[in-house]
KOLGUMAR-321913 format. One line per field, with one value per residue (C-alpha): residue number from 1; y, z, x; residue in one letter. Coordinates in Angstrom, 3 decimals, padded with zeros to 6 digits. Layout:
<bakes>
i NUM|... $
north Y|... $
up Z|... $
east X|... $
aa A|... $
</bakes>
This chain:
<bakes>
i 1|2|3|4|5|6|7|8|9|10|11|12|13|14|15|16|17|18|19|20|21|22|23|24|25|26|27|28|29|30|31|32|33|34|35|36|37|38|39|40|41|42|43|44|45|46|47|48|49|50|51|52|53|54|55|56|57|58|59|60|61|62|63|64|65|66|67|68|69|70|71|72|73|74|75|76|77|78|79|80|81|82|83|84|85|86|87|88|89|90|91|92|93|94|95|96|97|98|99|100|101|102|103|104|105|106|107|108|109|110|111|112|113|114|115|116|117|118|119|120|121|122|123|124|125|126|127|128|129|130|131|132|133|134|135|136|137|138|139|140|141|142|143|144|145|146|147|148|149|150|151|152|153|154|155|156|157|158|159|160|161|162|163|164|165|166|167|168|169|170|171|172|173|174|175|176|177|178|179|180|181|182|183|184|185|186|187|188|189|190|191|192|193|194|195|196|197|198|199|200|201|202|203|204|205|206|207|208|209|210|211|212|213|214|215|216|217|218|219|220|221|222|223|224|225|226|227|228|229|230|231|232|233|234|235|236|237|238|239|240|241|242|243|244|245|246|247|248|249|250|251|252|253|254|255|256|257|258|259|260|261|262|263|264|265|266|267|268|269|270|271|272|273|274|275|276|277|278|279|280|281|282|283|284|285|286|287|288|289|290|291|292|293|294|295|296|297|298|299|300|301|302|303|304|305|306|307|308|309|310|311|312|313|314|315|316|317|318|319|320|321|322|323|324|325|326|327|328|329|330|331|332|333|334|335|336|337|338|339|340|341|342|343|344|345|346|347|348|349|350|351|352|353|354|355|356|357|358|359|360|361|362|363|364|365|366|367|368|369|370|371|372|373|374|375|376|377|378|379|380|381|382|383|384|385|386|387|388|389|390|391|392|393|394|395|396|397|398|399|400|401|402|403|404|405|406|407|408|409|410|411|412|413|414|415|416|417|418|419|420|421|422|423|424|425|426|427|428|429|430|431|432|433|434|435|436|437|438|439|440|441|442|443|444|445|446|447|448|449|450|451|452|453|454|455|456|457|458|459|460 $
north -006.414|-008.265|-005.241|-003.332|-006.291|-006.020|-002.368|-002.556|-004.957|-003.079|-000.002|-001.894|-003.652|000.160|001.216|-001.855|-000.933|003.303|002.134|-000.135|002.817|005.534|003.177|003.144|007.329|008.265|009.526|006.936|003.891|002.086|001.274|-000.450|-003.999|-005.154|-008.373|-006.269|-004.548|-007.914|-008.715|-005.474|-006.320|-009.765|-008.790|-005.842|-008.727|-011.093|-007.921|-007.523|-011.194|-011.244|-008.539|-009.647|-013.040|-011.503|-009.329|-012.336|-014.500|-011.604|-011.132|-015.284|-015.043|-012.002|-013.367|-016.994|-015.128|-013.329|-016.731|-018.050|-014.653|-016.236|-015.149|-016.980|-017.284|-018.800|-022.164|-022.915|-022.990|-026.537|-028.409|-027.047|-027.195|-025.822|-027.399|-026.510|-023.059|-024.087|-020.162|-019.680|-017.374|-017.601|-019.430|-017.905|-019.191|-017.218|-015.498|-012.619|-011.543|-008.358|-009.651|-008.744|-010.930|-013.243|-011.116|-008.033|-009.855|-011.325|-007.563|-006.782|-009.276|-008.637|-005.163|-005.862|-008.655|-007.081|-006.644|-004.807|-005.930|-005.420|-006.109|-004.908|-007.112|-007.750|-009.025|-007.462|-010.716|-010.682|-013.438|-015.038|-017.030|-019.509|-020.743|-023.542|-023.538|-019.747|-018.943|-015.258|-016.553|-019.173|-017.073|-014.407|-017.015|-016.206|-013.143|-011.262|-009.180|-007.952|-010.488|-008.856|-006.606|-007.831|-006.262|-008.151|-007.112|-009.748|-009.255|-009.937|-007.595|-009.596|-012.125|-010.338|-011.107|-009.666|-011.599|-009.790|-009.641|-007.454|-008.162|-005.713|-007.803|-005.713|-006.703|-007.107|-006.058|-007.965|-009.192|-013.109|-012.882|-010.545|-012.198|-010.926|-013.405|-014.098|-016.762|-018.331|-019.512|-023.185|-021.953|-022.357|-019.344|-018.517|-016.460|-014.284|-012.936|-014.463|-017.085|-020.147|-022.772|-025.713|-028.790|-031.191|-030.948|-027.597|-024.880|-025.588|-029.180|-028.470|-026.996|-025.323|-021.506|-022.615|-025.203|-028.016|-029.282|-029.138|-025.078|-024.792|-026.624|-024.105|-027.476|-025.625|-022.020|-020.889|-018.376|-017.635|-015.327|-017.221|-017.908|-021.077|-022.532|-024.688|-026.056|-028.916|-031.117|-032.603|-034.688|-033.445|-031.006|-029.996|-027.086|-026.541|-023.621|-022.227|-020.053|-018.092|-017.268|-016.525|-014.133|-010.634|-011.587|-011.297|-014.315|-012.112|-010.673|-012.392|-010.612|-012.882|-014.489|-018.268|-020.515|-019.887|-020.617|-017.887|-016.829|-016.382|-016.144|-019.222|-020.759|-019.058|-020.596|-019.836|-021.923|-020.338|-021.666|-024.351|-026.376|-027.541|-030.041|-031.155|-033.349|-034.202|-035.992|-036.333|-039.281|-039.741|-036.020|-035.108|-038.590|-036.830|-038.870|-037.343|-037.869|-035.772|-038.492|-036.686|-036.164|-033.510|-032.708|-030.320|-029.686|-026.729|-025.288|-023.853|-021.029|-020.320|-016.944|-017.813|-020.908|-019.676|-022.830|-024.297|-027.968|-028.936|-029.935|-032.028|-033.119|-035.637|-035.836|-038.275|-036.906|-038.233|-035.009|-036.641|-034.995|-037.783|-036.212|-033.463|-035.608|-034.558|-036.639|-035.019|-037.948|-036.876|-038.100|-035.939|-036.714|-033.750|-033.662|-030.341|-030.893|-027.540|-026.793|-025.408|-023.839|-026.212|-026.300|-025.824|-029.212|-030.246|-032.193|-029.055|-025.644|-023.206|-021.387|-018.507|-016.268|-013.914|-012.161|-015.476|-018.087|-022.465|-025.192|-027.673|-031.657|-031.918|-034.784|-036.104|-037.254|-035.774|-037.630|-035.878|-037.234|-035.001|-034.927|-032.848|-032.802|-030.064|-029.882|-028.522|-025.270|-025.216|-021.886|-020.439|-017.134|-019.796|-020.260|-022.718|-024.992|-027.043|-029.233|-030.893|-032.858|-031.836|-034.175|-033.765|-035.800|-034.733|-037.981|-036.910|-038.622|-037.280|-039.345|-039.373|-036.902|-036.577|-036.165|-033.437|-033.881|-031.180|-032.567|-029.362|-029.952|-027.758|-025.793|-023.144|-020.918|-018.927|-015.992|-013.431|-011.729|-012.851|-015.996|-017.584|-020.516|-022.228|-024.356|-027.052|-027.316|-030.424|-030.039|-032.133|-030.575|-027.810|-024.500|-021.370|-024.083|-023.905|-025.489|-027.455|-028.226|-029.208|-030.288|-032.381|-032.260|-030.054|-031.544|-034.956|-033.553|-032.318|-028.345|-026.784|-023.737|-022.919|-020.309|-018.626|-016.260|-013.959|-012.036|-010.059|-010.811|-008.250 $
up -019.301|-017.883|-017.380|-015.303|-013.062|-012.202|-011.882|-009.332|-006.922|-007.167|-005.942|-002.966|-002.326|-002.176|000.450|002.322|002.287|003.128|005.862|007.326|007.056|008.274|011.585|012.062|011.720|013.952|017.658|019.577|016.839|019.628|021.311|018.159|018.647|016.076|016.000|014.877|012.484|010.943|010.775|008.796|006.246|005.886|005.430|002.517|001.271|001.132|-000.644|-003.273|-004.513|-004.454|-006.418|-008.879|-009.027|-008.826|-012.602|-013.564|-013.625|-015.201|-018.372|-018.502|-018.847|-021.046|-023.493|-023.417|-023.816|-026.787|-028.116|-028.173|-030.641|-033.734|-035.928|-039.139|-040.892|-039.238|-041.014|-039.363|-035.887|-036.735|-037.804|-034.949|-031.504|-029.153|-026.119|-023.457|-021.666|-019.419|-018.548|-014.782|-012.210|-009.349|-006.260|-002.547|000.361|002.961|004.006|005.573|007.428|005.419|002.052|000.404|000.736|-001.719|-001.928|-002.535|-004.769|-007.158|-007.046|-008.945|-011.323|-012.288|-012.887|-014.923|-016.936|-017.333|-020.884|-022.632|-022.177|-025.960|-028.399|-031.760|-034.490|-038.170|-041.458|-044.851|-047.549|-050.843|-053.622|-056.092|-058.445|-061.117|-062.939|-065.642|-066.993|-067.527|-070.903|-069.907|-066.609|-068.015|-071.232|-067.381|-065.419|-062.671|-060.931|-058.144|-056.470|-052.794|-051.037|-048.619|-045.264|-042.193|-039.244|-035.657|-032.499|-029.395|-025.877|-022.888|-019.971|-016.395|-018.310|-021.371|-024.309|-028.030|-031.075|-034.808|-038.333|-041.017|-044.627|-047.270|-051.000|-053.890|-055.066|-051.554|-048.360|-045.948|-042.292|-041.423|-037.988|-035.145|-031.593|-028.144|-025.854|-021.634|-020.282|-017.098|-014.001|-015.218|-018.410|-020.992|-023.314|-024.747|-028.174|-030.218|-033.780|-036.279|-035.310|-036.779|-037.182|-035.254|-037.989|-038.588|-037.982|-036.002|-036.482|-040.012|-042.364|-044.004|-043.263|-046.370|-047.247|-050.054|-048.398|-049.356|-050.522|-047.445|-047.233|-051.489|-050.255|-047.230|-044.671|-043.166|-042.092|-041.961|-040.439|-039.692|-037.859|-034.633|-031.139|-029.610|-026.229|-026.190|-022.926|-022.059|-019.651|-018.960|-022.363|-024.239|-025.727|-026.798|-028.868|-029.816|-032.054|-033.538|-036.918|-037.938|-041.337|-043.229|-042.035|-044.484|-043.768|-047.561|-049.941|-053.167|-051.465|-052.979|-051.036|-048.330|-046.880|-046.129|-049.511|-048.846|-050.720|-052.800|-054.559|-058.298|-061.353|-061.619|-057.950|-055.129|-052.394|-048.837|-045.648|-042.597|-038.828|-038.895|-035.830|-035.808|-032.481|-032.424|-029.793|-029.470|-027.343|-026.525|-025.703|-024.778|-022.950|-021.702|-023.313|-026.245|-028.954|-028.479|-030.425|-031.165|-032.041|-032.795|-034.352|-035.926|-037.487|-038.717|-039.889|-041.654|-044.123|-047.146|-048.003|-051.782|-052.621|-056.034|-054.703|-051.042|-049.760|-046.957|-048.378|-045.651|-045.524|-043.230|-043.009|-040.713|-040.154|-038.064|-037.759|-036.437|-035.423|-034.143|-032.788|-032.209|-031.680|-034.857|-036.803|-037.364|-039.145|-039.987|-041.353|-041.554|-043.746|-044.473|-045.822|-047.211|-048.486|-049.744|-051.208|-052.450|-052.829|-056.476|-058.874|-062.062|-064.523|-061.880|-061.462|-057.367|-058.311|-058.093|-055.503|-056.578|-053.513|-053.458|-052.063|-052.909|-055.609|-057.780|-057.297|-058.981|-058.356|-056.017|-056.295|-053.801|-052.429|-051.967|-049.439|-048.839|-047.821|-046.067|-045.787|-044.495|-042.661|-042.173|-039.854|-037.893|-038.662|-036.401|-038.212|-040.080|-039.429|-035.961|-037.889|-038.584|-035.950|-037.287|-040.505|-041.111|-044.290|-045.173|-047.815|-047.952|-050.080|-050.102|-052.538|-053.243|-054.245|-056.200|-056.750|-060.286|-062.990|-065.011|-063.183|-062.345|-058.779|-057.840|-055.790|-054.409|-053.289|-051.999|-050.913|-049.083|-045.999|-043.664|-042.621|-039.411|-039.104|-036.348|-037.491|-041.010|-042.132|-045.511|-047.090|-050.170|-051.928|-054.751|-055.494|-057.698|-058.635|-061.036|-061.695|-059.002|-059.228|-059.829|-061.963|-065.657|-066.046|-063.191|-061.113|-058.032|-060.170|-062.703|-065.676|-065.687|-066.988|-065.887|-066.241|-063.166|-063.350|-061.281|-059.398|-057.868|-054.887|-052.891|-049.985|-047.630|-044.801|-041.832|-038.480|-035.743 $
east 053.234|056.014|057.728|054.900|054.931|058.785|057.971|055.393|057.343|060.381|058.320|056.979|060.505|061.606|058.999|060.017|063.728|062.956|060.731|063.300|066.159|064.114|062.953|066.329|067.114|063.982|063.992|063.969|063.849|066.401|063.221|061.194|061.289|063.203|060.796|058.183|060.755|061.059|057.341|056.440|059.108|057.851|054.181|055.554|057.495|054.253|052.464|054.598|054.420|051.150|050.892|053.184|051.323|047.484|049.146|050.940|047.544|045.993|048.394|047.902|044.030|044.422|046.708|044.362|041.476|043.304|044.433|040.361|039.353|038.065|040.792|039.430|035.820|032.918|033.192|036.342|035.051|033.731|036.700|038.826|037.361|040.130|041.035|038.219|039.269|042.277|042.890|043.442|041.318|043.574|043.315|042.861|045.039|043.175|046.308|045.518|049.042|049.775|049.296|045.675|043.299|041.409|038.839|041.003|042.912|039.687|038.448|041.699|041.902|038.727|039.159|042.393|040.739|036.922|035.791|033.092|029.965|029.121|032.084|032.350|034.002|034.415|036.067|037.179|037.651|039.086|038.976|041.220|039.613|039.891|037.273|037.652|034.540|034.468|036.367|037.366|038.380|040.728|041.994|042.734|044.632|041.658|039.848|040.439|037.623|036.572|033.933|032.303|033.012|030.972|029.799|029.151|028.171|028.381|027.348|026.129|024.796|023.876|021.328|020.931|022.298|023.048|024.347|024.057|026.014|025.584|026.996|027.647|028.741|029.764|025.817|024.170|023.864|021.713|021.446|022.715|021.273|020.705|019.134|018.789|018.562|018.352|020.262|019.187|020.952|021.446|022.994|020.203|019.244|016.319|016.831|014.221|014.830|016.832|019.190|020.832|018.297|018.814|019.667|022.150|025.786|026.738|027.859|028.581|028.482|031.604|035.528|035.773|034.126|032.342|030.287|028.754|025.159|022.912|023.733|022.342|019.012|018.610|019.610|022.646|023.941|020.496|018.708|014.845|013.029|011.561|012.141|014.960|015.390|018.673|019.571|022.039|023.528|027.095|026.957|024.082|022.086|018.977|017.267|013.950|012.616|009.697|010.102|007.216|008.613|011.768|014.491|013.702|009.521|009.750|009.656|010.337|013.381|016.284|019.199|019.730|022.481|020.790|019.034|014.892|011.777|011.142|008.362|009.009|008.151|004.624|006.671|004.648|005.370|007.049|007.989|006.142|005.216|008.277|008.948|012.729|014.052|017.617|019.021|022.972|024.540|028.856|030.789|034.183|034.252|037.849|039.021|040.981|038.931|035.364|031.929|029.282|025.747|022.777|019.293|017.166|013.801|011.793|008.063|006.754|003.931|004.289|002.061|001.289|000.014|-001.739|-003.437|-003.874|-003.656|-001.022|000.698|003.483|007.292|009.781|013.132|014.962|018.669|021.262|024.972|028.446|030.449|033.961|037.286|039.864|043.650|044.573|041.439|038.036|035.043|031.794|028.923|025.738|022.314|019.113|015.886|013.512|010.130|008.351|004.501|003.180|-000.126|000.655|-002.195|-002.896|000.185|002.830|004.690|005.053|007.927|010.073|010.428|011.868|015.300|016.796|020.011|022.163|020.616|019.617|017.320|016.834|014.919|015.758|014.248|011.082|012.515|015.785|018.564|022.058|024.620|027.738|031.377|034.117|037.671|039.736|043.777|044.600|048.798|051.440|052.485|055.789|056.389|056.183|054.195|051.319|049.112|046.775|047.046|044.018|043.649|040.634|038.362|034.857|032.229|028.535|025.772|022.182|020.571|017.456|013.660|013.326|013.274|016.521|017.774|021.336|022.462|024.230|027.870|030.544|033.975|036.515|040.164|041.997|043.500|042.350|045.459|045.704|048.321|047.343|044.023|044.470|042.642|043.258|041.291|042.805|040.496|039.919|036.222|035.393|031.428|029.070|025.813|025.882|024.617|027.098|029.143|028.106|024.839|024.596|021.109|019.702|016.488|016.008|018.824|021.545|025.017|027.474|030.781|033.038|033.572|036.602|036.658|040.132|039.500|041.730|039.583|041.695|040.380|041.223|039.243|038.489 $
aa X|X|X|X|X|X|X|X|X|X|X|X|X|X|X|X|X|X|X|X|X|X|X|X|X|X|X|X|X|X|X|X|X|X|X|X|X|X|X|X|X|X|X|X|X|X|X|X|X|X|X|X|X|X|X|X|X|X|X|X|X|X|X|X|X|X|X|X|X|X|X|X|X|X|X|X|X|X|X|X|X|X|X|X|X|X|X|X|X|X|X|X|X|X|X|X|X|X|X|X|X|X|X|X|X|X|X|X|X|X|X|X|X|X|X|X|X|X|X|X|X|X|X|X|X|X|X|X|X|X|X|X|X|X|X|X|X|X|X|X|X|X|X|X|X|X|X|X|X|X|X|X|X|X|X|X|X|X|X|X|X|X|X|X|X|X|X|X|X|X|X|X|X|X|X|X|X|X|X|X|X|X|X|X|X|X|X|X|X|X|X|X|X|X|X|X|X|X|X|X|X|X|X|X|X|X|X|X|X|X|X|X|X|X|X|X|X|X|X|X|X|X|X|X|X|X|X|X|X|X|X|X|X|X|X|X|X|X|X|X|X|X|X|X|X|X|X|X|X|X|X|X|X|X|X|X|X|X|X|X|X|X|X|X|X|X|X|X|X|X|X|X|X|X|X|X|X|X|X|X|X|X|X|X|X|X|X|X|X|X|X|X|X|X|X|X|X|X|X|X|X|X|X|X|X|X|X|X|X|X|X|X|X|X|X|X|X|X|X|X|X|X|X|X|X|X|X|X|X|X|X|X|X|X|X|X|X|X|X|X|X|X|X|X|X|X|X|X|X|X|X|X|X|X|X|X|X|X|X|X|X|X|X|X|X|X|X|X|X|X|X|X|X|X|X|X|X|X|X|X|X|X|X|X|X|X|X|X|X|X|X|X|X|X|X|X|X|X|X|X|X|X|X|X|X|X|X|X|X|X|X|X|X|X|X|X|X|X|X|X|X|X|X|X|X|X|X|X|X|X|X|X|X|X|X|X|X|X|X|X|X|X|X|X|X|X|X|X|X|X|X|X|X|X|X|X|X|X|X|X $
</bakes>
């Protein structure tokens, strides 16, 4: 780009200089006054560097814009909030004495710097694995296998807006949201279809791409189908949504990217017409050590198709989302209560969630406690352009008698080169599903299970 801009102002330097010689070869050019001579000059002169800075501000905003592209997995996003958008839009002198003018020079920039109004993106991820308490994985040395490919479409045309991903798994392919939305004039939106439900820490309650345990008890990275108005000021924000039912509108579905009631097997029930309001406020904005305080809630019913009946469920959460220097602190605690209207026989003590292809029981009630950091390193390598290292630990603390409480602790490092993203993970869990026998419910196993996982993908 650098080159085109050197190219252009040479060609108007070049005009400048013919124009000046062939004044001088005309009929008659005695008479020109050379004052004017030297004002036409000076105004070609005044043209070209504005030219050359109207393409230089362009290839800046380009190449910012460029370095903002989510080059690494969703869950990222929340451990490393960039500095706010420093890129530059120019700045008009109202010189009008040859040179173009602001105007003129805003209608080019634009036109060099306009994007699509609908963008089309994605990611193909691969696993290795390592699985300790899996005897053919540890007699392998570990697993390797493709993840998933994703699909996402982001737009935005005068007020209207699109959001949507589509995931295909070597087992599953399902939707994780897809919204249109209209934003209005004071930069709230309003957003119908299924979008990220408004809870807790966000976007995400952990660093790592495994997560922690508020996603397995459907309190984080989940979507519904319903309508959201978030709106905000200079140091807060609200949103405040309505869900009329799950995401698929199909509680036996079990091919879903977010943990939902299900309904199977004697456990019939399903969460429909949920309310959800979360309010956040910042402090410390633009002082380099910023804090995210904030509260949530939500209140639903839960429909049971044997009994018919509606019994109801809530949760409350209070979160500490902080960004101080290369650190990062996520705190957050969460209450939940879920009280089925089950036929005879069924115990209320225990619902029953489900995703991707499989589906356990969860306590009814419990807290979650949330603890995580994580240090955002200057690269050793000038190929790396991000190097994040974190430790991730989450607790379900259960109501169930005798039962054990469940806890995930992951340490590890996100690692940015161009548009591929690498997470490398140590996941430490004690009586957690998709680790030997673990549970969310009551029993399941006290002994710490270790899944080493390494999960590369490239971003478009």
């Amino acid at each position: 780009m650098v080159g085109h801009h050197k190219t252009a102002v040479s060609r108007v330097q070049t005009l400048g200089l013919a124009l000046f010689l062939s004044l001088g070869l005309w009929p008659g050019a005695q008479a020109v006054d050379a004052e004017l001579l030297a004002e036409e000059l000076e105004a070609l002169t005044e043209r070209a560097q504005a030219l050359e800075q109207s393409l230089s501000e362009a290839t800046v905003a380009a190449d910012q814009r460029e370095l903002r592209e989510p080059h690494h997995d969703d869950a990222t996003r929340a451990l490393a909030r960039l500095p706010a958008d420093g890129s530059g839009n120019g700045s008009d002198n109202g010189s009008d004495n040859g040179a173009m003018t602001g105007t003129e020079r805003a209608a080019e920039l634009d036109a060099l710097a306009e994007e699509p109004p609908v963008r089309i993106g994605g990611a193909l991820r691969f696993n290795l694995v390592h699985r300790s308490f899996s005897d053919a994985s540890d007699t392998k040395f570990g697993e390797t296998g493709f993840d998933l490919f994703r699909f996402n479409v982001e737009g935005q045309i005068d007020n209207l807006l699109i959001s949507a991903e589509y995931r295909h798994y070597s087992f599953m392919q399902t939707i994780r949201y897809g919204w249109i939305g209209y934003e209005f004039g004071d930069g709230s939106q309003l957003q119908f279809g299924i979008h990220q439900v408004p809870f807790g820490l966000l976007p995400f309650a952990a660093h790592n791409a495994w997560f922690g345990v508020p996603y397995y008890v459907g309190l984080a990275d989940n979507y519904d189908m319903g309508i959201k108005l978030v709106r905000g000021g200079d140091n807060w924000q609200g949103h405040f949504a309505f869900y009329k039912n799950e995401e698929l509108n199909d509680a036996t579905d079990l091919d879903r990217y977010g943990f939902d009631l299900v309904r199977v097997d004697n456990q019939q029930n399903e969460e429909i017409n949920r309310v959800n309001a979360r309010f956040a406020w910042d402090l410390g904005l633009g002082t380099g050590c910023e804090h995210e305080i904030g509260a949530s809630m939500q209140v639903a019913q839960l429909y049971n198709a044997t009994t018919n009946r509606r019994g109801d469920h809530w949760a409350l959460a209070s979160h500490l989302d902080t960004r101080c220097g290369r650190w990062a602190l996520q705190l957050q605690g969460v209450h939940y209560s879920y009280n089925p209207e089950n036929p005879d026989g069924v115990s209320d003590e225990t619902v029953r969630l489900g995703a991707f292809g499989t589906s356990y029981d969860i306590d009814a009630k419990a807290d979650i406690m949330v603890a995580n950091v994580a240090y955002n390193l200057d690269p050793p390598w000038e190929r790396i352009d991000q190097l994040v290292c974190y430790n991730d630990y989450s607790r379900l603390i259960k109501s169930l008698d005798d039962a054990r409480d469940s806890q995930i602790n992951t340490l590890g490092c996100a690692i940015g080169v161009g548009p591929l993203f690498t997470y490398v993970d140590l996941i430490l869990a004690n009586n957690m599903p998709f680790f030997a026998n673990g549970s969310l419910a009551g029993g399941g196993e006290n002994r710490w299970r270790t899944r080493f996982n390494v999960n590369i993908g490239y971003y478009w």
